[in-house]
C-alpha positions, 0 to 999 in steps of 0.5 A: 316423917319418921326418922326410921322410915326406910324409903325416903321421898324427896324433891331434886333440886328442880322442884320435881317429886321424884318416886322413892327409892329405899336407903337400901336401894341406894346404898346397894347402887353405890356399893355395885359401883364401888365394886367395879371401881375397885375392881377395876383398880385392883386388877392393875394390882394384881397385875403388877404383882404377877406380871407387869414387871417382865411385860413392861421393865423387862431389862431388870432384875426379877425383884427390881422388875417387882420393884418398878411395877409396884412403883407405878401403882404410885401414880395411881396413889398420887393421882387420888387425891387430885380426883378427890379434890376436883370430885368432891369441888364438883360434887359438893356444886353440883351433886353427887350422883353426875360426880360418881357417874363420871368416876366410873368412867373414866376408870372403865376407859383408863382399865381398858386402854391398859388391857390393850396397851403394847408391851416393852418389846412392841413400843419400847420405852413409851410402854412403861410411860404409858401404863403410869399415864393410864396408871394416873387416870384410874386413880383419878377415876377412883380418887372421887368415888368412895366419897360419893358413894358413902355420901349417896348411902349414908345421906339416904340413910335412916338416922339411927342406922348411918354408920351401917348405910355408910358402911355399906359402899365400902363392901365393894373394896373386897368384893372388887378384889375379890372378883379382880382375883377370881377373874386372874386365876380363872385365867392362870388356869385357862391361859397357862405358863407363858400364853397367860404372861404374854395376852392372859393378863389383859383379858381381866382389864378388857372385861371392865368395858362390860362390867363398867357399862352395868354400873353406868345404867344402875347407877343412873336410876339413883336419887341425888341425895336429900342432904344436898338437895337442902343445902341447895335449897336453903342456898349453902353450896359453896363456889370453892368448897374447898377453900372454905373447908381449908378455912374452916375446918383444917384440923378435921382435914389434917387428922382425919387424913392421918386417921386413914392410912391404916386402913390402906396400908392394912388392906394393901400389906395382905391383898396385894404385897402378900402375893409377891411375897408369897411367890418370890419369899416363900415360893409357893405358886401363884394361885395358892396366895390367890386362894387365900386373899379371896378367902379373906375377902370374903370374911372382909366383906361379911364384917364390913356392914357388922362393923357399920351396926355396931357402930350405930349401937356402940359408937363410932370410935370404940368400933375403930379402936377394936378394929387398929388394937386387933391389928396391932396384936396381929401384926407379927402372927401374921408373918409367922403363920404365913412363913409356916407354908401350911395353906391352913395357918396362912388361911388363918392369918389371912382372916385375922388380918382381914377382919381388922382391917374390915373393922377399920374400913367399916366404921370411917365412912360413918367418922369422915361424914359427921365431921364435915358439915352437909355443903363440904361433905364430899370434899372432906371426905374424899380428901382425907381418904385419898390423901390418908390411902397416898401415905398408907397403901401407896407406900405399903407394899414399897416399903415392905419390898425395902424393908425386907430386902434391907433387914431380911426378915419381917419383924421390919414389916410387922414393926412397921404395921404397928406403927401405922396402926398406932398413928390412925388411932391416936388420930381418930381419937383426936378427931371431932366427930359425932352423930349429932355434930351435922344431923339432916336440917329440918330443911332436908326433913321438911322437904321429903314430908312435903314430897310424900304428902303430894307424891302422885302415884306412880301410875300417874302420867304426870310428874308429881310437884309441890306447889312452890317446888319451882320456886324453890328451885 
């Protein structure tokens, strides 16, 4: 079977030839229920920045209530690597698709819970207590999610386009900031002044009940993918994934982790701290900020998947070092068209800003998967992101409040933006990866030929099987 053929037909694990599903069917399933992660976990974001301070730390100052808000985001940061740890334990022993249904779960219970959560005034202290509990759970939630779902495409993927496939997932960031954002002004506009403060908020949070429901059924009809299903076969699934890649690849995890917080705290600085700074600094109106961060989003997400093929042509690393240099040039432009007020210049350092971070965030799916061998994958993988996202975007827009409020003025932030960048690249640098390090086994080969050439129609009655496929499962 050709390398570049773009449907794949393999056997599952229980021997059985499954109808195929194309690659971009795949990295489509994955992308929607990275969306509505992010989505979801964004949303609180938004919140926190908008309104969350006054509902739920009422007796503070306007920017300590920022302050306490943008402190309970940490848990959800705190909570990541948990959900990665214990996803990816799970989802290197048992798939990754039951891994990434569970994900979506638990984040679309713990999003709606929030929406329907008392306030300060109704419950007192155990409102605030509640939201970091909640908090907790949908970083729980999203902590395994990016790292099976760049997993499900980039192990489906044709071999001369994996960086694209894997990139693919990753538009789901800004596409779930971007419909959080939309559905938040939508509501400022329909539900103003103090009716929006009081219950308008919540509405965005109750909406990922239904939105949630869609990608349950979507990503239902997904395929485990073909690399972990040999990995099985060939019985190289680990009892403790995680104790075996601490064992065997501790470097990897070290600098793959400190490679990471770039991305975050980038994408964090401009999505969500941009927001409180636009309102409490430069005192323009919410929705004006909004605007601009949705523009953004959309240049985000349109550079994601060229970042993933020009990777596929070019390299992995040259891709991300374009992508942190870019960043570390823009880092004090991007105050100073922002301190301008003129809505043109702030679109145009918005974009800037968005599309090194989209450079950034396309390509380290692709970085992540080849240092970790098939059977560790998504431990690998979504502990280095999640612990890379604690250090970065948990801290970033904290730091940020701090760093402005102690030297009073954003030469502190953009320092610290060049800094962070600087670390990610020397990391990546160092890190060992390469598209040949854990090519697909002949084993993974072998089994989608075998599948294709006894796959029965897909009118039969009958599930198609190999003749030994039971056997090997």
């Amino acid at each position: 079977m050709a390398e570049e053929d773009e449907e794949v037909i393999f056997m599952s694990v229980d021997g059985n030839v499954r109808h195929p599903w194309s690659p971009r069917k795949v990295a489509a399933a994955s992308m929607v229920g990275t969306t509505i992660e992010y989505y979801d976990f964004f949303i609180y974001s938004t919140a926190a920045a908008l309104v969350l301070g006054r509902q739920f730390f009422p007796n503070a100052s306007p920017t300590a209530g920022t302050l306490a808000a943008f402190a309970t985001l940490s848990a959800g940061f705190i909570a990541r690597p948990l959900g990665g740890i214990v996803m990816g334990h799970y989802g290197d022993k048992i798939g990754r698709k039951k891994m990434l249904m569970l994900s979506l779960l638990i984040m679309g219970v713990a999003t709606a819970l929030i929406g329907v959560l008392p306030d300060y005034g109704a419950i007192g202290l155990a409102a605030p207590i509640a939201l970091v509990v909640l908090r907790f759970a949908q970083g729980f939630g999203v902590g395994g999610e990016i790292g099976g779902a760049v997993l499900l495409s980039f192990e489906h993927a044709p071999r001369r386009q994996r960086a694209l496939f894997g990139a693919l997932p990753m538009m789901g960031l800004p596409l779930g900031v971007l419909l959080s954002m939309a559905v938040f002004l939508v509501m400022q506009n329909l539900v103003p002044g103090d009716a929006f403060a009081s219950w308008g908020w919540r509405v965005p949070f109750l909406l990922a009940v239904l939105i949630v429901a869609v990608g349950i059924l979507l990503r239902r009809k997904a395929l485990e993918s073909p690399e972990f299903t040999a990995a099985k076969v060939e019985g190289e699934l680990r009892k403790m994934p995680l104790v075996e890649l601490v064992r065997t690849a501790p470097k990897e995890l070290v600098i793959g982790s400190v490679a990471m917080i770039a991305a975050p705290t980038l994408g964090y600085l401009i999505q969500v701290y941009m927001i409180a700074y636009s309102t409490s600094v430069l005192e323009l109106p919410n929705s004006t900020m909004l605007w601009v961060i949705m523009v953004g989003c959309v240049v985000w997400m349109s550079t994601v998947p060229v970042a993933g093929a020009l990777a596929d042509r070019f390299g992995r690393k040259p891709v991300f070092v374009a992508g942190t240099v870019l960043a570390i040039a823009w880092a004090f432009p991007l105050f100073t068209l922002m301190n301008t007020r003129s809505l043109p210049l702030m679109l145009v350092a918005e974009i800037v800003a968005s599309l090194s971070t989209a450079m950034i965030t396309g390509i380290q799916g692709a970085i992540l998967s080849e240092a970790f061998p098939p059977n560790l994958r998504y431990s690998g993988l979504s502990v280095t992101v999640q612990v890379g996202t604690l250090l970065g975007g948990a801290v970033a827009p904290l730091a940020a409040t701090a760093l402005l409020a102690a030297t009073g003025t954003t030469t502190s932030i953009s320092l610290y933006m060049v800094g962070v960048s600087l670390l990610s690249l020397v990391a990546v640098l160092a890190l060992n990866t390469s598209p040949t390090r854990y090519a697909p086994s002949t084993t993974a080969t072998k089994l989608a030929a075998e599948a294709a050439e006894t796959a029965l129609p897909p009118t039969s009655a009958q599930p198609a099987s190999t003749s030994d496929g039971n056997n090997r499962a």
